[in-house]
PLY file of the C-alpha trace (Angstrom):
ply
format ascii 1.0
element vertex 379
property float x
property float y
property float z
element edge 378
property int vertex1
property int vertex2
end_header
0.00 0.00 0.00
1.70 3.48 -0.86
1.87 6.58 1.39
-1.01 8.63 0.01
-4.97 7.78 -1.02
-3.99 7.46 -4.66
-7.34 6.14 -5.51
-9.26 9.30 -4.34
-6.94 11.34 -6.41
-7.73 9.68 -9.29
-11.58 9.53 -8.67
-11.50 13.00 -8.42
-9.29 13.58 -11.78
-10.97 11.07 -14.02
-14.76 10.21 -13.23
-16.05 13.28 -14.77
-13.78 13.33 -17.50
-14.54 9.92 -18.68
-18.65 10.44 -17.25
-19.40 10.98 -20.99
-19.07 9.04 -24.45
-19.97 10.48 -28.03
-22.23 8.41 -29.92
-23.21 9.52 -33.97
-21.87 13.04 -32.88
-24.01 13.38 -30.30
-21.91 13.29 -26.48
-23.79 11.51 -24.41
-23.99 9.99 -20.72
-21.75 7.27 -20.67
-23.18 3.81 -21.06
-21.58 0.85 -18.90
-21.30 -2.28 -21.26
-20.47 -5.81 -20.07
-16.35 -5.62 -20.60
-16.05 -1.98 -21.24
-15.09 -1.17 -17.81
-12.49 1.90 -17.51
-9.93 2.29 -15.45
-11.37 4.78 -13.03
-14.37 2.26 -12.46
-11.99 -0.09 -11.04
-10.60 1.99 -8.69
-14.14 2.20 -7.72
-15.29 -1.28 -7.91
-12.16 -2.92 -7.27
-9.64 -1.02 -5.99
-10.88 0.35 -3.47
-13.26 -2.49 -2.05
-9.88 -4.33 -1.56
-8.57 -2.29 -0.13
-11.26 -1.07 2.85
-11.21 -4.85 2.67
-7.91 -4.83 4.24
-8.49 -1.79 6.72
-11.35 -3.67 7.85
-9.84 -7.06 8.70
-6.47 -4.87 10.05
-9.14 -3.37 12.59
-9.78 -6.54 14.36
-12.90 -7.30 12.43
-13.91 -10.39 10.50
-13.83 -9.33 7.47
-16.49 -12.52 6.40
-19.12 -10.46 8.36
-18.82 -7.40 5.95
-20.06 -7.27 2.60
-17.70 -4.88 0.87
-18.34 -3.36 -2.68
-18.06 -0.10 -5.02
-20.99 1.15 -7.53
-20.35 3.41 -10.91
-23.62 2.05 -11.62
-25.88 -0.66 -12.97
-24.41 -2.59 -16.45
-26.83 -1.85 -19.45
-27.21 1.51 -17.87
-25.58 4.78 -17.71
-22.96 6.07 -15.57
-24.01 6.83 -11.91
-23.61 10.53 -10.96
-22.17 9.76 -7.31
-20.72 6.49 -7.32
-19.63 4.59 -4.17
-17.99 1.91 -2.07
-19.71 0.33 1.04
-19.61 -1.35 3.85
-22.44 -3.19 5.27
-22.59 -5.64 8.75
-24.76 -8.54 6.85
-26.90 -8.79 9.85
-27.96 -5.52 9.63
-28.52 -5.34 5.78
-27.63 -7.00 2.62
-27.65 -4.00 0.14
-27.05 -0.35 0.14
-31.09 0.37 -0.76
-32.02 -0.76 2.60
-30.84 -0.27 6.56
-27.86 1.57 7.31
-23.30 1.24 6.52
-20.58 3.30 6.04
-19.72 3.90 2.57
-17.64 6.06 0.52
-19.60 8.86 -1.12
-17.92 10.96 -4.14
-19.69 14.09 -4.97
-21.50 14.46 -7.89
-19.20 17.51 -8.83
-16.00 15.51 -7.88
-14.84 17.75 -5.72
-15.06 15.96 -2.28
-16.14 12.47 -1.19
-16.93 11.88 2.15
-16.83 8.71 4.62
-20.22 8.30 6.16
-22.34 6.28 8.29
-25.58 6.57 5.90
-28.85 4.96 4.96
-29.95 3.47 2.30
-32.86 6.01 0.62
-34.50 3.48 -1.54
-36.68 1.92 1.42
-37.77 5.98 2.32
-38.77 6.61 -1.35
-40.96 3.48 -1.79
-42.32 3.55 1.86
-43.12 7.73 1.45
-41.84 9.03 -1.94
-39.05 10.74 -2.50
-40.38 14.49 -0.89
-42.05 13.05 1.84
-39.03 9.94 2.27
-36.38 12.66 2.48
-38.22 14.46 5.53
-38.05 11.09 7.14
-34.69 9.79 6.32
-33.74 12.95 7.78
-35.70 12.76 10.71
-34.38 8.87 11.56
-30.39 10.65 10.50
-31.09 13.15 13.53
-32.82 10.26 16.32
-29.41 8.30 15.35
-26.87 11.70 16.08
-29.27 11.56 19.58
-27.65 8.20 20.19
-24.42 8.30 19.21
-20.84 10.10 20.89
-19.95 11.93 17.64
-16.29 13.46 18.13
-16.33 17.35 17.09
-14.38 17.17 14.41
-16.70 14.75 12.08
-20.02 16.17 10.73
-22.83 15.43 12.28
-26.30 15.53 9.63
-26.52 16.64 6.12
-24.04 16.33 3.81
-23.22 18.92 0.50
-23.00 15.97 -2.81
-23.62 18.71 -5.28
-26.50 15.88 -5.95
-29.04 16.65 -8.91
-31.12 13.94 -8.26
-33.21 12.34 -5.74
-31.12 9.49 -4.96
-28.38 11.37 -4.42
-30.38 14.10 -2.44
-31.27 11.23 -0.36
-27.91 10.21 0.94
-27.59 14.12 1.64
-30.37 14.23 4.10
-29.89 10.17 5.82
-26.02 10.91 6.29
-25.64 10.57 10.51
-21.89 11.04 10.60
-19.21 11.82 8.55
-15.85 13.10 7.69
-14.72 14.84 4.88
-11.88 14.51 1.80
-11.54 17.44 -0.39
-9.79 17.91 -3.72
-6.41 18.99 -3.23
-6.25 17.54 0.37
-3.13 14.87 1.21
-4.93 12.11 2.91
-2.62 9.45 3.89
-3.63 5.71 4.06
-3.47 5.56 7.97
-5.42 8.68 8.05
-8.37 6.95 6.08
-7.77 3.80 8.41
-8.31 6.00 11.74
-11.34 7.38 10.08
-12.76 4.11 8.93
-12.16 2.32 12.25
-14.24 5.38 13.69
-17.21 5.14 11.72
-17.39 1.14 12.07
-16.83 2.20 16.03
-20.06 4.35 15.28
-22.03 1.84 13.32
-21.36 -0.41 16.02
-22.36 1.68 18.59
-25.84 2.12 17.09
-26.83 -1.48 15.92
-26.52 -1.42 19.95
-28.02 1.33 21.09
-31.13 1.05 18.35
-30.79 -2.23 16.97
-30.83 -2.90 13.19
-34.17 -1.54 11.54
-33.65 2.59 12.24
-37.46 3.00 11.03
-38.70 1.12 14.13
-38.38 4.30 15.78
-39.40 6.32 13.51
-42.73 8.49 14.49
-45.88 8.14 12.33
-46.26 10.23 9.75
-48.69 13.72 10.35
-51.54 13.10 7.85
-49.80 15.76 5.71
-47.00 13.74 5.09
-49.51 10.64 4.70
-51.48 12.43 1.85
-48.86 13.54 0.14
-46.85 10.52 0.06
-49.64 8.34 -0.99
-50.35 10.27 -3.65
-46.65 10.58 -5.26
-46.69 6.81 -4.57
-49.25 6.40 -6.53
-48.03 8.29 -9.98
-45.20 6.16 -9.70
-46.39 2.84 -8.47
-46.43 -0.23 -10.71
-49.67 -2.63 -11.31
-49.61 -4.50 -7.89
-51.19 -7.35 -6.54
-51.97 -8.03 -2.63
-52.34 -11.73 -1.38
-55.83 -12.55 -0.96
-57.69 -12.80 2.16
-56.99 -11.20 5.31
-53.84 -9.94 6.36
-52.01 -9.47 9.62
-52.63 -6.15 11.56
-50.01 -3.35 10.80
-47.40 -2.85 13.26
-47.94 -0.14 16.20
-45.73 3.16 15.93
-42.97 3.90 18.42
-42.30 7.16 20.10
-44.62 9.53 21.56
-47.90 7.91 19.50
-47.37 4.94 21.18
-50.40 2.52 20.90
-51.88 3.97 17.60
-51.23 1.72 14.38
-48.53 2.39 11.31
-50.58 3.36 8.26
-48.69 2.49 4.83
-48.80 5.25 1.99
-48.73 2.28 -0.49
-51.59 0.81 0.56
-53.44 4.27 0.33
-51.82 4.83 -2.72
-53.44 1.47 -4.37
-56.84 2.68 -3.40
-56.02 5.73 -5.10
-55.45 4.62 -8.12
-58.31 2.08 -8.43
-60.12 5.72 -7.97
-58.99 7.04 -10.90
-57.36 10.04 -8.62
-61.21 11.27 -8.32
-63.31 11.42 -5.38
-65.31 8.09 -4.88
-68.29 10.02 -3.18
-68.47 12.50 -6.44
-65.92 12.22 -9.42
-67.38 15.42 -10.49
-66.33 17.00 -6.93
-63.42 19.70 -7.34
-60.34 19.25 -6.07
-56.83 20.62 -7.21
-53.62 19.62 -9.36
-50.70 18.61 -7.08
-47.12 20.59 -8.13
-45.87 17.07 -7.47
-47.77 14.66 -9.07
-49.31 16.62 -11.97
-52.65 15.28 -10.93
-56.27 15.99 -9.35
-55.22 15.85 -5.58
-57.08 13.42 -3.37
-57.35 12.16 0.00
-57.17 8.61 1.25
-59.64 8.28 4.57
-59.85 4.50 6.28
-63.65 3.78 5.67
-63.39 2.37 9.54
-60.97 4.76 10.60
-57.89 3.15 12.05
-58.63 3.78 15.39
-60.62 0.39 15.84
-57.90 -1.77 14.60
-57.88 -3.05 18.25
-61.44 -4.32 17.47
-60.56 -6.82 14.69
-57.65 -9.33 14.41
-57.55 -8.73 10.85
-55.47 -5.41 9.34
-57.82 -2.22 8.35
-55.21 -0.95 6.79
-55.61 -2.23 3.45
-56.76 -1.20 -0.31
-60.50 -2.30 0.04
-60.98 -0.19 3.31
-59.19 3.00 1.90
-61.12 5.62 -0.46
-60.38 8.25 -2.27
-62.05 11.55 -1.57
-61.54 15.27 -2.63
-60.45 17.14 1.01
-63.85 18.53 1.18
-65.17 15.51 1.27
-62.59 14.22 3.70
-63.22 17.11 5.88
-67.09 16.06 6.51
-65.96 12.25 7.55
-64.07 14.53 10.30
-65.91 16.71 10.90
-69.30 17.30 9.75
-72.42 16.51 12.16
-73.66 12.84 11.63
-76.58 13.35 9.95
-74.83 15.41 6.73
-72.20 12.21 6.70
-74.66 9.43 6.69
-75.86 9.60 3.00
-71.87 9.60 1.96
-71.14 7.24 4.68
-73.89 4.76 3.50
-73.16 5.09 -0.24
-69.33 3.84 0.22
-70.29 1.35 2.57
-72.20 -0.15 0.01
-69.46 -0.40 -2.66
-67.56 -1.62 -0.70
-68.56 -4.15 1.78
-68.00 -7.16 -0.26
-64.10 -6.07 -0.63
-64.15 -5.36 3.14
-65.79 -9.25 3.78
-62.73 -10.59 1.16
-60.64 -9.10 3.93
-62.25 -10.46 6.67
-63.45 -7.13 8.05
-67.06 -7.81 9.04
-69.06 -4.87 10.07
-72.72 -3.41 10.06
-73.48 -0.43 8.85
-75.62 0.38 12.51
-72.30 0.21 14.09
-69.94 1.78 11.56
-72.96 4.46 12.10
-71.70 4.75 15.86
-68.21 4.87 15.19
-68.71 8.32 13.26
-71.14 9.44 15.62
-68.36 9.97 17.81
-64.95 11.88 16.55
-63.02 10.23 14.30
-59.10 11.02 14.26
-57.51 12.21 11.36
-56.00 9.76 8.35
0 1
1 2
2 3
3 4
4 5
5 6
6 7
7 8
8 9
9 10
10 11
11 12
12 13
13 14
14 15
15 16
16 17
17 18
18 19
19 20
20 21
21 22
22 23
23 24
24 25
25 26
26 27
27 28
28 29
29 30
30 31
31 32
32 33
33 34
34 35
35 36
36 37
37 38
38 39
39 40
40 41
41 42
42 43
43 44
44 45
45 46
46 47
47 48
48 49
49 50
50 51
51 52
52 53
53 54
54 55
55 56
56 57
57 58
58 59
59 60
60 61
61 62
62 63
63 64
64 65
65 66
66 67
67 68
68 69
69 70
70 71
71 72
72 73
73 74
74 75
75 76
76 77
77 78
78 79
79 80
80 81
81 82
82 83
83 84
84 85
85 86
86 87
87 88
88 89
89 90
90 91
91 92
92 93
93 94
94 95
95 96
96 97
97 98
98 99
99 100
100 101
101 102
102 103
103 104
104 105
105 106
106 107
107 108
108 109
109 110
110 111
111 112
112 113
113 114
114 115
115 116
116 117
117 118
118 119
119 120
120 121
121 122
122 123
123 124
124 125
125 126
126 127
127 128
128 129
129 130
130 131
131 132
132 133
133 134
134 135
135 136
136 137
137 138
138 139
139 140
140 141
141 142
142 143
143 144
144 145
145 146
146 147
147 148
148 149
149 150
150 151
151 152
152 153
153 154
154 155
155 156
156 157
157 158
158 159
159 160
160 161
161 162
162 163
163 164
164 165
165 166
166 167
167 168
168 169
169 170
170 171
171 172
172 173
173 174
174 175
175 176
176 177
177 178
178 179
179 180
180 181
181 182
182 183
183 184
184 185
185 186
186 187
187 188
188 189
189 190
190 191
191 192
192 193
193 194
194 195
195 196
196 197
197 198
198 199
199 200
200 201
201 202
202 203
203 204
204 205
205 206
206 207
207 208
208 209
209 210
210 211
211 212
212 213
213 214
214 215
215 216
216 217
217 218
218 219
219 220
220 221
221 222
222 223
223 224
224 225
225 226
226 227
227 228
228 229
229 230
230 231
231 232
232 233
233 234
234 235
235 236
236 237
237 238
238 239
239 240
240 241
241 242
242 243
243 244
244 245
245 246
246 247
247 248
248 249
249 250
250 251
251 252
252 253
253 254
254 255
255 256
256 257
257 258
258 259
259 260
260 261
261 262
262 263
263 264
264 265
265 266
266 267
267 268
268 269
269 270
270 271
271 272
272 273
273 274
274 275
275 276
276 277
277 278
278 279
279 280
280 281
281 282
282 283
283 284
284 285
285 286
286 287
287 288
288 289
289 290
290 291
291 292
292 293
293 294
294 295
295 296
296 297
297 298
298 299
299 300
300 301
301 302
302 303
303 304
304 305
305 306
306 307
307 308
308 309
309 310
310 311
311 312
312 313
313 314
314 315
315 316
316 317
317 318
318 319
319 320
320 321
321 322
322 323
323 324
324 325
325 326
326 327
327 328
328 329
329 330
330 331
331 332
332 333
333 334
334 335
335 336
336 337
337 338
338 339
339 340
340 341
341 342
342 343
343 344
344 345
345 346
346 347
347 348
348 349
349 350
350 351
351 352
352 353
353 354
354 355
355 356
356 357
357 358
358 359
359 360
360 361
361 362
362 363
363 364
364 365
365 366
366 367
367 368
368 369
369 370
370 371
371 372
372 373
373 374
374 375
375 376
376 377
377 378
């Protein structure tokens, strides 16, 4: 091993220079090709990897417990903007989309990379979407700093890629702890080693202190962030199917709502788009266009609200018990007196309750009646 971090030197010279490829005249971002692999992805895929490979086993570690490996991106596609090199405990996660490592960030301008004990964004964006699932990544980033005995001279929170894109933003806002190597900056190869040990210190430090799913103590989502995320999800969300029959009652949320049930946006955002986006009490009710979406904005309300979960053994929280309504609408099943509810009330009931019995959720109308005679909490 030499003296100096070759390898981030030539990250930092190359990537950009070789992120593009001219194709009938035309430049182009760069394609990766099975075989066509340049030298400056190896440092990247190979390179590198071996090396933290070798810091990591030096530490103490076994190394067999680490899955170790470097992205430019996926073959068949085109070059990622900020590639990287992780490093992931394999009982906390298997892949960089999901739970929390350290890896090696570049930015997307290649003028820094930074070391960081991260998250991976991709289970925020499908659980939330990507507005609402940076809020949160951010929010679980900031209970983690809480935990942890972050030494001054690392950066605690958000980090500065240069990132375009959401991906990218996303490791911006889930980044707990890091430290940072700028162009131009002589890092030597027991300086990176300190700073590795010290984030694998971290990690370790907060698989014990909040064991290995972060989101478990994350806080429900205000019915803001619900609404919006469900309907992002669903402008983006592929034709799915849901196993048949009943399913198992959603898990309850941590934190200060203790006791109340986790609501998923997907689920919502199913219901949504068997709705057409249009209010299943009225189509013809007005509503507006989301900035986000591009489309009419609706509201997803739990035909029995959520709050008598405790009464069946059998989850509400699924497609055939979610509609869509515009947020007037919505804001009668809240809040209107009973007896300007009941004719919207009865009408959905009716469409739906064969759905609802395919679920296993048996109710009468006469007591569904009682449940909104009473106030019923917000979606």
């Amino acid at each position: 091993m030499g003296e100096t971090m070759l390898e981030l030197d030539k990250v930092f010279e190359d990537y950009l220079l070789n992120s593009e490829e001219e194709i009938g005249g035309v430049k182009a971002r760069r394609r990766l090709r099975p075989g066509e692999a340049l030298a400056v992805d190896n440092i990247i895929t190979k390179d590198l990897p071996q090396l933290i490979r070798q810091l990591v086993s030096g530490s103490g570690r076994d190394v067999t417990k680490y899955r170790v490996y470097g992205s430019v991106g996926q073959l068949n596609r085109t070059l990622s903007y900020i590639p990287w090199v992780a490093v992931l405990r394999r009982d906390i996660t298997k892949s960089t989309e999901r739970g929390y490592y350290v890896v090696l960030l570049f930015s997307q301008d290649m003028q820094n990379c930074f070391l960081s004990l991260n998250q991976g964004f991709t289970q925020f964006r499908e659980a939330f979407g990507d507005k609402v699932g940076n809020r949160k990544v951010s929010q679980v980033a900031g209970l983690a700093i809480q935990n942890l005995s972050i030494a001054p001279d690392l950066i605690a929170g958000p980090l500065d890629l240069s990132a375009t894109r959401e991906l990218g933003k996303g490791y911006e806002s889930g980044a707990i702890v890091s430290r940072r190597y700028g162009v131009g900056d002589v890092i030597s190869e027991a300086q990176f080693r300190d700073d590795l040990i010290q984030l694998l210190d971290l990690y370790d430090e907060l698989v014990v202190k909040l064991g290995p799913n972060l989101l478990d103590h994350l806080e429900s989502m205000s019915s803001d962030d619900y609404q919006e995320a469900a309907n992002e999800i669903a402008t983006v969300l592929p034709s799915k199917s849901l196993p048949t029959g009943s399913l198992p009652p959603p898990p309850k949320v941590a934190g200060r709502e203790t006791g109340k049930y986790k609501r998923d946006p997907e689920m919502a955002a199913i219901a949504i788009q068997a709705a057409g986006h249009q209010c299943e009490v009225e189509p013809i009710h007005a509503t507006f266009t989301s900035r986000k979406t591009k489309k009419p904005f609706v509201e997803a309300h739990h035909l029995i609200p959520m709050q008598c979960q405790n009464d069946f053994k059998v989850s509400l929280d699924v497609p055939e018990n979610i509609v869509a309504l515009c947020p007037g609408c919505h804001r009668k099943f809240h809040h209107a007196r009973f007896g300007e509810l009941k004719p919207s009330l009865g009408k959905l009931f009716s469409t739906r309750s064969a759905a609802l019995k395919s679920r296993s959720i048996n109710i009468e109308l006469e007591k569904l009646h009682k449940v909104y005679k009473s106030d019923v909490e917000e979606d």
